[in-house]
C-alpha positions as CSV (number, residue, x, y, z in Angstrom):
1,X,-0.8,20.2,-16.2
2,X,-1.5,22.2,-12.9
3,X,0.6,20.5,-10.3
4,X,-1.3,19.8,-6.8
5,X,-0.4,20.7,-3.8
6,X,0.4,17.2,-1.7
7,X,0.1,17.2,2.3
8,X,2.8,15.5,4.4
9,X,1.4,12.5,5.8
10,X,4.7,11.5,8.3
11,X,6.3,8.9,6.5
12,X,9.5,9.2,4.3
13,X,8.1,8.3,0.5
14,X,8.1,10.2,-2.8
15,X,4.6,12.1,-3.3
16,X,3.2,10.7,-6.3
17,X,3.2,12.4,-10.0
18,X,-0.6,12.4,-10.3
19,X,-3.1,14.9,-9.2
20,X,-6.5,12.9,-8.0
21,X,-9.8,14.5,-5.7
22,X,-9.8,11.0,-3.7
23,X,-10.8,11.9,0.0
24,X,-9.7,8.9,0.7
25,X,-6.1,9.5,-0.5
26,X,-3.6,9.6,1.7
27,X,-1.6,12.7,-0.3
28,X,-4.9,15.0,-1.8
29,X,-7.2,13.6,0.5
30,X,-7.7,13.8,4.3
31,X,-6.8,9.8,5.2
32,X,-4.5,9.3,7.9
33,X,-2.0,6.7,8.0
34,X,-0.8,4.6,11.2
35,X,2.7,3.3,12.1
36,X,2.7,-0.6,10.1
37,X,4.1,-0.1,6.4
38,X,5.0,-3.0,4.5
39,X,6.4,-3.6,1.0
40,X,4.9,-5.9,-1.0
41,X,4.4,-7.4,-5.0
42,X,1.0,-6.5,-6.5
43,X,-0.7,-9.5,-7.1
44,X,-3.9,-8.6,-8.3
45,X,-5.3,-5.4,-9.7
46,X,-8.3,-6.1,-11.1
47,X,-10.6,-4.3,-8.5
48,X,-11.9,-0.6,-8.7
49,X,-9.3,1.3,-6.7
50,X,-8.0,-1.7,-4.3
51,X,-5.0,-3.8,-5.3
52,X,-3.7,-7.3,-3.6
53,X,-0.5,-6.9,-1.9
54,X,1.7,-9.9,-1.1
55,X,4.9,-10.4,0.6
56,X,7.1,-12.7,1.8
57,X,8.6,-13.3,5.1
58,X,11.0,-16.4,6.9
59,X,9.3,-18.1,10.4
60,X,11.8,-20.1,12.1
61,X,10.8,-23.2,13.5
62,X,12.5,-24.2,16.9
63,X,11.7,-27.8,16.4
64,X,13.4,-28.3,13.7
65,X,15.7,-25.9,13.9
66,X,15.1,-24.2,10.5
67,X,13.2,-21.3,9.2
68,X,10.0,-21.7,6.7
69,X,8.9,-19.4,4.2
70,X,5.6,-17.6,4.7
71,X,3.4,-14.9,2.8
72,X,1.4,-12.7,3.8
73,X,-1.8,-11.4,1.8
74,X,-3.8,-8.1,2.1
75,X,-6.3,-5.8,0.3
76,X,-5.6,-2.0,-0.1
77,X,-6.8,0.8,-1.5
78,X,-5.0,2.3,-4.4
79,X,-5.6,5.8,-5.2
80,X,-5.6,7.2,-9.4
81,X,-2.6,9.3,-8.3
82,X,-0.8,5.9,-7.7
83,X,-2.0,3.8,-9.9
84,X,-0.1,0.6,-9.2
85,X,-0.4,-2.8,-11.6
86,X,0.1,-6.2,-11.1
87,X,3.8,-7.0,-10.8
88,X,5.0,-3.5,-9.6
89,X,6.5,-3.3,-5.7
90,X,4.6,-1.0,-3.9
91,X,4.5,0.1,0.0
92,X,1.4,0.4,1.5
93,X,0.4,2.0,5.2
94,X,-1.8,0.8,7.9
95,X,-5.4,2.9,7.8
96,X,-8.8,3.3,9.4
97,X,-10.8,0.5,7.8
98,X,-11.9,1.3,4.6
99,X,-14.4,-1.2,3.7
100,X,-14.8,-4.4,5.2
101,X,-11.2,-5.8,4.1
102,X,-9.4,-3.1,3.3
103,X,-7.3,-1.3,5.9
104,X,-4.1,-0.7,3.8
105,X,-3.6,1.9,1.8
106,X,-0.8,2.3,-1.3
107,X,1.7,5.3,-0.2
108,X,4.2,4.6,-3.6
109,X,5.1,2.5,-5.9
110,X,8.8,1.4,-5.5
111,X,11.0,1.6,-8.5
């Protein structure tokens, strides 16, 4: 296997094992990333190329004086380099938007 050559796209995370011709990946391709990452659970993986991420997060609540648990849900685009599954934690990267709800994209999958 010919191993390709991946670009550094300004955030610390392992380059991925796979070799893929995706423009739109943010390793082979030309995709830029912003400054929001987040790491989240795949939830869903059933789409071509776009996983559900989910995470979870405390909001404390001044009234009374506790915090609440929250979640947060997104869509983002999962490269065939990557290729993340449902249950695996991943981090994923703020993008230009993709399509009309993605504008993530997965930058590794977290052992």
């Amino acid at each position: 296997m010919v191993k390709q050559k991946t670009r550094n796209i300004g955030i610390e995370a392992k380059p991925p094992e796979g070799v893929c011709e995706d423009l739109k990946c943010p390793w082979h391709g030309t995709l830029p990333v912003r400054k929001l990452v987040l790491k989240g659970v795949v939830e869903s993986a059933k789409a071509s190329k776009t996983v559900i991420v989910r995470w979870d997060y405390h909001n404390y609540m001044t009234k009374y004086e506790r915090y609440e648990r929250r979640n947060g849900r997104v869509a983002a685009y999962c490269p065939l380099c990557i290729s993340a599954k449902k249950g695996d934690t991943v981090r994923i990267a703020e993008c230009r938007p993709l399509s009309k709800t993605k504008k993530f994209v997965v930058i590794e999958v977290v052992k």
